[in-house]
C-alpha positions in Angstrom: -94.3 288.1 -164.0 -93.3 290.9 -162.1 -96.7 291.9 -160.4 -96.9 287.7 -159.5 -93.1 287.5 -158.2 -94.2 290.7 -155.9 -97.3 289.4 -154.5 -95.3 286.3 -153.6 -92.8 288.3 -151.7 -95.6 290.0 -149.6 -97.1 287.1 -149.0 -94.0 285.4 -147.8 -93.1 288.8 -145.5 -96.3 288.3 -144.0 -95.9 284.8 -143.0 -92.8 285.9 -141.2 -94.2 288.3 -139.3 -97.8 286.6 -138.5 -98.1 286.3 -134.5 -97.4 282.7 -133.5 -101.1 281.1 -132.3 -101.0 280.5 -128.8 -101.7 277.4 -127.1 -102.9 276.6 -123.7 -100.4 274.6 -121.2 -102.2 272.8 -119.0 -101.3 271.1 -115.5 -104.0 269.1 -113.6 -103.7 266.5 -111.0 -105.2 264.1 -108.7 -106.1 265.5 -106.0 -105.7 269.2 -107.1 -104.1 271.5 -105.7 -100.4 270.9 -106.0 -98.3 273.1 -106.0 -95.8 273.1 -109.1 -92.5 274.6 -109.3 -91.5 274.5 -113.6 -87.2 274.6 -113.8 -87.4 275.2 -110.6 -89.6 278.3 -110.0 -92.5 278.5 -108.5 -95.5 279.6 -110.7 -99.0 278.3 -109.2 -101.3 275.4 -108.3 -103.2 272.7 -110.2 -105.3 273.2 -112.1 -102.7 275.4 -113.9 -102.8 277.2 -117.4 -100.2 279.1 -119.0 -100.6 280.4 -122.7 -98.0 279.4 -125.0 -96.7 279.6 -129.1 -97.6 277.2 -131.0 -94.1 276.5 -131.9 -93.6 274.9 -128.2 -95.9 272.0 -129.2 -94.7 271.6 -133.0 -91.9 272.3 -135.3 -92.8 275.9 -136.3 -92.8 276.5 -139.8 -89.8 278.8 -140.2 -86.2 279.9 -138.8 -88.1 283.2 -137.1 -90.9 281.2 -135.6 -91.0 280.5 -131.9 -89.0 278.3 -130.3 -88.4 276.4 -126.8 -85.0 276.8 -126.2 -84.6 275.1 -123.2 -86.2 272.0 -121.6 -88.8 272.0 -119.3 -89.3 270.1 -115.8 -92.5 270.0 -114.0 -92.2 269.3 -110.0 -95.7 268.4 -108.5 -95.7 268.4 -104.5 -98.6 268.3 -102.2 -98.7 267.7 -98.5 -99.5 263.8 -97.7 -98.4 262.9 -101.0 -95.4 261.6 -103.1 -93.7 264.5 -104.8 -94.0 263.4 -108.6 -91.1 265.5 -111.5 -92.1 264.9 -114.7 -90.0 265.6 -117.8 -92.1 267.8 -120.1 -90.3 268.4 -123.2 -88.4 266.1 -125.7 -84.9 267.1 -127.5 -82.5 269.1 -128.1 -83.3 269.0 -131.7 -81.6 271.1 -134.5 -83.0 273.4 -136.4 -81.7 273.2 -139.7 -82.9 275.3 -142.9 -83.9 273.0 -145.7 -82.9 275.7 -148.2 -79.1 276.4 -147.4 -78.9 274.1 -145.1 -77.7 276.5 -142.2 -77.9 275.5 -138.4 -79.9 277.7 -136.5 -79.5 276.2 -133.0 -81.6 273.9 -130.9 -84.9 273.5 -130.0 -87.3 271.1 -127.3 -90.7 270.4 -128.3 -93.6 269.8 -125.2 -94.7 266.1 -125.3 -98.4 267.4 -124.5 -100.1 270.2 -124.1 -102.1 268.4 -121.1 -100.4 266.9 -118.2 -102.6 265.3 -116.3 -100.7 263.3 -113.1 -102.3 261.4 -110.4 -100.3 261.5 -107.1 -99.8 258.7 -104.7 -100.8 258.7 -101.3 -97.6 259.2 -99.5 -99.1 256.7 -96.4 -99.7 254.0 -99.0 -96.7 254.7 -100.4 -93.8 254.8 -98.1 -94.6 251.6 -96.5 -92.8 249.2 -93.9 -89.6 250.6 -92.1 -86.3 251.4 -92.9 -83.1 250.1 -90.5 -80.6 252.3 -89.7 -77.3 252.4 -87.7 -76.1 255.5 -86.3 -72.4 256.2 -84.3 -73.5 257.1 -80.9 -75.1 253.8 -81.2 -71.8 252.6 -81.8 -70.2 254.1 -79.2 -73.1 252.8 -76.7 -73.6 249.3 -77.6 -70.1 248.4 -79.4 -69.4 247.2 -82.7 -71.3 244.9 -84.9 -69.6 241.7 -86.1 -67.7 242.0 -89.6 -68.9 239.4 -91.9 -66.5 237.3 -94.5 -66.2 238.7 -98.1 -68.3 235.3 -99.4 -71.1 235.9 -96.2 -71.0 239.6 -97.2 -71.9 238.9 -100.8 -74.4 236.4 -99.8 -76.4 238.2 -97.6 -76.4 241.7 -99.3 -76.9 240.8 -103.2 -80.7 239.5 -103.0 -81.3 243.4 -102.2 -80.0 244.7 -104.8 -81.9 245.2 -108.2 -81.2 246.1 -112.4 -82.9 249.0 -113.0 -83.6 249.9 -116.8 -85.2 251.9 -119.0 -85.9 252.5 -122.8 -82.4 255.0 -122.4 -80.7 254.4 -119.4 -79.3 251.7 -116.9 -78.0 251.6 -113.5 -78.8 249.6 -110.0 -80.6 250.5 -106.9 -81.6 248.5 -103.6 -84.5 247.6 -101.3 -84.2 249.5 -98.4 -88.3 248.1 -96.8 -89.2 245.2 -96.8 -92.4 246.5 -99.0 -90.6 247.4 -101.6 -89.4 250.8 -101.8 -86.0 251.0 -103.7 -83.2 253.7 -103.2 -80.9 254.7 -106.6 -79.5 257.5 -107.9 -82.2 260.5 -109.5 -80.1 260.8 -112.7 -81.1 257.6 -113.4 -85.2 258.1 -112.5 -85.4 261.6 -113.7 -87.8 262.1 -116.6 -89.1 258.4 -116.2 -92.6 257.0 -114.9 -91.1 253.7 -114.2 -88.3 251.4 -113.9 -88.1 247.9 -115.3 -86.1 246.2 -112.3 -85.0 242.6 -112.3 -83.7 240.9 -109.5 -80.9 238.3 -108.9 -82.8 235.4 -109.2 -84.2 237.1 -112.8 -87.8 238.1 -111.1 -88.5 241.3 -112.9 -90.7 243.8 -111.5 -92.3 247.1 -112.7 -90.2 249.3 -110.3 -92.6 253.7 -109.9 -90.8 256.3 -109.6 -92.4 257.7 -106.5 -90.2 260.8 -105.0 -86.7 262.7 -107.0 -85.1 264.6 -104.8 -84.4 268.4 -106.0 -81.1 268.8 -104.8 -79.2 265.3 -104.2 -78.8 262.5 -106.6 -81.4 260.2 -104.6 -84.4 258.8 -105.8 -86.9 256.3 -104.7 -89.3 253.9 -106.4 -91.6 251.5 -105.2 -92.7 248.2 -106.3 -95.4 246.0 -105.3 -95.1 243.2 -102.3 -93.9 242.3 -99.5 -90.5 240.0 -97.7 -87.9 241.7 -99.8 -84.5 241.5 -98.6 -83.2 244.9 -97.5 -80.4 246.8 -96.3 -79.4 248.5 -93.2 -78.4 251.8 -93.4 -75.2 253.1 -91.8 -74.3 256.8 -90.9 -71.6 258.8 -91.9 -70.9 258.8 -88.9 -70.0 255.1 -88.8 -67.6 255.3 -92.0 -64.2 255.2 -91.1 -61.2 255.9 -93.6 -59.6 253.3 -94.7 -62.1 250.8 -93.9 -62.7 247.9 -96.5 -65.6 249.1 -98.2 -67.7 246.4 -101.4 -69.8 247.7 -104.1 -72.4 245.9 -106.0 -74.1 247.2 -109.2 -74.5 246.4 -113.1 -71.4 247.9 -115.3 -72.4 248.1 -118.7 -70.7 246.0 -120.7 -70.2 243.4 -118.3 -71.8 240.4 -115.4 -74.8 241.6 -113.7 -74.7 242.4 -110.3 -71.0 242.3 -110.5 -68.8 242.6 -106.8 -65.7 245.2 -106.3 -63.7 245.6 -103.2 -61.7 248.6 -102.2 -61.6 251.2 -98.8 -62.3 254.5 -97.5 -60.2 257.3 -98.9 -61.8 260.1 -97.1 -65.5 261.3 -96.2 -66.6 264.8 -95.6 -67.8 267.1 -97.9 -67.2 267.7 -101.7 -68.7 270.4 -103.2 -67.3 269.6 -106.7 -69.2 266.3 -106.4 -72.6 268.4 -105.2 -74.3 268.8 -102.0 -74.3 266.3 -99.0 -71.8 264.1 -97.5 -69.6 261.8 -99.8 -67.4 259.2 -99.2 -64.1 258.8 -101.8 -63.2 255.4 -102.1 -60.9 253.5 -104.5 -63.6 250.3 -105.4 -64.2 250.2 -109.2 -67.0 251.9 -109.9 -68.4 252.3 -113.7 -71.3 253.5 -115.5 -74.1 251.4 -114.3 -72.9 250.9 -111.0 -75.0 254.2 -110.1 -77.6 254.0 -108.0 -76.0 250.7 -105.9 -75.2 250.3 -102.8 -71.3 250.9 -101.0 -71.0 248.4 -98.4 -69.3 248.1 -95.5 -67.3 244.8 -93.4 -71.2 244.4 -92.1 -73.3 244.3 -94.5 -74.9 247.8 -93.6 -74.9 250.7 -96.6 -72.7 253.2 -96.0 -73.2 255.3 -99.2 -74.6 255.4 -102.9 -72.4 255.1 -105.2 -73.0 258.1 -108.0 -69.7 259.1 -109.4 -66.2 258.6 -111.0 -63.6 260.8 -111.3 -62.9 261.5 -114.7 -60.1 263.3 -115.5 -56.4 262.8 -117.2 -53.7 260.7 -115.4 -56.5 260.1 -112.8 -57.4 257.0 -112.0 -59.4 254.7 -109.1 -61.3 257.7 -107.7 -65.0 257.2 -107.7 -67.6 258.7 -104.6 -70.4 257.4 -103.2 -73.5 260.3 -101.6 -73.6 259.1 -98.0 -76.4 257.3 -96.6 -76.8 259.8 -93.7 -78.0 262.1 -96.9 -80.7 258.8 -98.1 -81.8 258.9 -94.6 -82.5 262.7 -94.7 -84.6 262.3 -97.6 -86.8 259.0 -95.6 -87.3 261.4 -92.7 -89.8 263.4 -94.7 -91.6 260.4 -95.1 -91.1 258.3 -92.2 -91.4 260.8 -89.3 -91.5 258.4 -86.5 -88.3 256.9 -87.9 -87.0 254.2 -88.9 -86.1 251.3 -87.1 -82.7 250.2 -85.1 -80.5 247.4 -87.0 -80.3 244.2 -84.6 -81.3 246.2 -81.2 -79.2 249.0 -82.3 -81.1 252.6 -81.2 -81.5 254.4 -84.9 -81.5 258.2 -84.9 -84.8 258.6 -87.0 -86.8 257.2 -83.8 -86.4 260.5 -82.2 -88.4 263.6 -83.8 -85.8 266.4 -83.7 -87.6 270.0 -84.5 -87.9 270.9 -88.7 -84.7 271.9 -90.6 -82.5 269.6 -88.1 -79.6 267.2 -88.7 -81.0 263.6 -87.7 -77.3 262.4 -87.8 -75.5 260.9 -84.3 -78.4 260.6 -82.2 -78.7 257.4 -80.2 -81.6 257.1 -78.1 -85.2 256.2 -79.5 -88.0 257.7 -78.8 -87.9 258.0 -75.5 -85.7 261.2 -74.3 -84.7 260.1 -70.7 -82.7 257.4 -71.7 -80.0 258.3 -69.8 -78.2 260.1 -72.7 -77.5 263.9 -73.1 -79.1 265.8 -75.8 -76.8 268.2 -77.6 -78.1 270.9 -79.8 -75.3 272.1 -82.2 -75.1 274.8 -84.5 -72.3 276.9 -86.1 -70.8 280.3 -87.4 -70.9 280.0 -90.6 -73.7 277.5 -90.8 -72.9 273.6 -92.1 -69.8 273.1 -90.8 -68.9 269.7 -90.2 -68.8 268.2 -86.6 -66.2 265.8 -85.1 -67.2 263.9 -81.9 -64.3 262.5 -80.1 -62.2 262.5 -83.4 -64.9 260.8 -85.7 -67.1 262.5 -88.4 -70.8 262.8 -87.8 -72.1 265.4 -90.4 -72.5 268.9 -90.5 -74.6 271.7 -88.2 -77.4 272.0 -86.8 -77.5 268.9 -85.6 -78.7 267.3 -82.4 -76.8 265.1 -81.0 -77.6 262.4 -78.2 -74.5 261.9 -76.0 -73.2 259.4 -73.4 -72.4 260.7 -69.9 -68.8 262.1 -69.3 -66.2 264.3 -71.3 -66.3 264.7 -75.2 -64.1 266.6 -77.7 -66.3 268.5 -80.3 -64.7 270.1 -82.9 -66.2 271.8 -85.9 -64.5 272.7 -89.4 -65.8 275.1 -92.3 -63.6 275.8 -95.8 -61.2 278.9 -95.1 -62.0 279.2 -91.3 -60.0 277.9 -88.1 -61.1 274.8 -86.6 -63.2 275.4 -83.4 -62.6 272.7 -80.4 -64.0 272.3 -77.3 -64.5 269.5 -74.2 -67.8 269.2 -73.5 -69.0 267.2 -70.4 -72.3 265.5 -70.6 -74.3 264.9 -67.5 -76.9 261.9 -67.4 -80.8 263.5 -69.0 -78.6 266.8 -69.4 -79.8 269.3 -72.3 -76.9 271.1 -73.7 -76.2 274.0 -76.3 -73.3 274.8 -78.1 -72.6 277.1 -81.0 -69.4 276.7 -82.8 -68.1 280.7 -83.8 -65.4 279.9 -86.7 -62.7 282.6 -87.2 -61.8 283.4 -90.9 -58.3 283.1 -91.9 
């Protein structure tokens, strides 16, 4: 008994210190080369191999085995093509002994240990044109016409769409008339597709085509054409305490439901993430993410993404701008989009890499009769203020009518900067805003 209860022993010991086999991780797509960036970091180009344990693919068969202890995103980007994030691991799971029963943290298992993506022609994909409405516009042509509260309803709720999946539910909206939807990247990240159903109960099998990194956008296309849309509105056109609607799909309740409120404040929030947001005091609930903040015009002035959760706070949700969802079409639309009823959009004019496309109002052809501004700042990303009106942060370039403008800029734990600028007609003007600390 005791020479067999001793060769058990050693033959449990070694099991328990045996090498884990390694397995190969592979990444491939169509067309190679992409380059893919794994949490994050950068680490090659398809067709890409990494060795791993076996315990990353299957539950390993004891507490000391190897384990994944985090998840694991894949982002996929290649120039003339739709940037494609895939979620490569399942969990958390817990490991828990079977003998005593002890927890010994959590693990994620890969779903494969081939990922094979084929990536969509960003020319096919990003189809049609996107309206857009900028404040120098504004300024130049006058204000649109506000629309009644039933007109309002009417004419923006077609765009809007339910978006589900086998875990998750929320709302986005047409912003082509091809198809392409806008919604929140919480909602699209780690799926393939969408199931989207529109008002009328048409449901459609919605791609997820592009998550952005960094904001909360994401885009997904379906097929077709004629698809009400929505104009797009700059931050530079929101102004507080304006009478703001939001449309979207609550849980628990009416689809495509309607709530009314205003414009508590725009500018940035760095609690809330990066970008431009817009507070307002409309209901907004889980499953209202991803839908579109409207305002008087029927033009979309933000996304709405969050509520405030917090004790003996209430009515305080935000909405990512839609100067930030116009950012993101730039990279895919570089001749622009296109003006809202006659209105001159900003995204007509190319502006050099790394600029602000916010406040410009001329289209694509420079002499218009408007001054260019080139704007940047000390520190960088401070937020501008034309004439007493937000218009986003530096750089920027801005597109000015002729005569005398007050510019002033505004950074956390800095003095405002203000100066008069005059504008002269086809004039090309420079001005860096230098901040003093406090």
């Amino acid at each position: 008994m005791y020479v067999r209860a001793l060769t058990i022993a050693t033959l449990v010991c070694g099991l328990l210190s045996f090498p884990a086999l390694a397995d190969k991780l592979r990444i491939t797509t169509v067309p190679p080369g992409a380059t893919v960036q794994i949490n994050g970091v950068l680490v090659g180009t398809t067709p890409y191999e990494q060795s791993i344990p076996g315990g990353y693919l299957h539950k390993t068969k004891t507490a000391l085995g190897a384990r994944l202890g985090y998840p694991m995103v894949a982002r996929l980007t290649l120039e003339g093509y739709a940037a494609k994030e895939i979620q490569m691991t399942e969990g958390p799971m817990s490991w828990v002994s079977t003998l005593k029963g002890h927890n010994h943290g959590s693990y994620w298992l890969l779903k494969t240990d081939h990922f094979q993506v084929e990536l969509q022609s960003a020319s096919k994909t990003f189809t049609g044109s996107v309206e857009s409405v900028s404040g120098s516009s504004t300024l130049v042509l006058g204000p649109r016409p506000e629309l009644s509260l039933e007109e309002l309803v009417g004419r923006t709720k077609p765009a809007v769409v339910f978006l589900k999946s086998l875990t998750k539910s929320g709302t986005g909206f047409f912003i082509t008339e091809t198809g392409v939807i806008a919604t929140n990247a919480h909602l699209a990240r780690g799926e393939e597709a969408l199931l989207a159903t529109l008002p009328n109960g048409t449901q459609l099998e919605a791609k997820i085509v592009y998550v952005d990194p960094d904001l909360d956008i994401a885009l997904a296309k379906t097929t077709g054409e004629g698809f009400p849309h929505l104009p797009l509105a700059e931050a530079s056109t929101v102004r507080q305490g304006e009478s703001v609607l939001a449309i979207g799909n609550p849980g628990d309740a009416m689809l495509f439901s309607v709530t009314k409120g205003i414009v508590s404040a725009v500018g940035r929030f760095d609690a809330a993430g990066p970008g431009t947001w817009i507070q307002t005091d409309a209901p907004i609930n889980p499953g209202n993410s991803g839908g579109p903040l409207l305002n008087s015009r029927g033009e979309v002035i933000g996304i709405n993404s969050q509520k405030l959760i917090k004790k003996n706070v209430t009515g305080i949700g935000f909405a990512l701008s839609a100067s930030d969802l116009l950012e993101v079409f730039h990279r895919f639309y570089p001749t622009g989009t296109k003006p809202n009823e006659n209105v001159a959009a900003s995204a007509n004019a190319k502006l050099p890499a790394g600029r602000s496309m916010m406040n410009t109002a001329a289209g694509p052809q420079i002499s218009s009769g408007l001054g260019v501004t080139e704007t940047t700042s000390d520190p960088d990303g401070a937020e501008i203020f034309l004439d007493d009106k937000f218009i986003g942060t530096t750089p920027a370039t801005l597109r000015l009518t002729e005569g005398t403008h007050t510019l002033i800029s505004k950074s956390p734990h800095h003095a405002d900067w203000q100066r008069s600028i005059t504008i002269l007609k086809d004039s090309a003007v420079s001005v860096k805003a230098a901040l003093d600390p406090i």
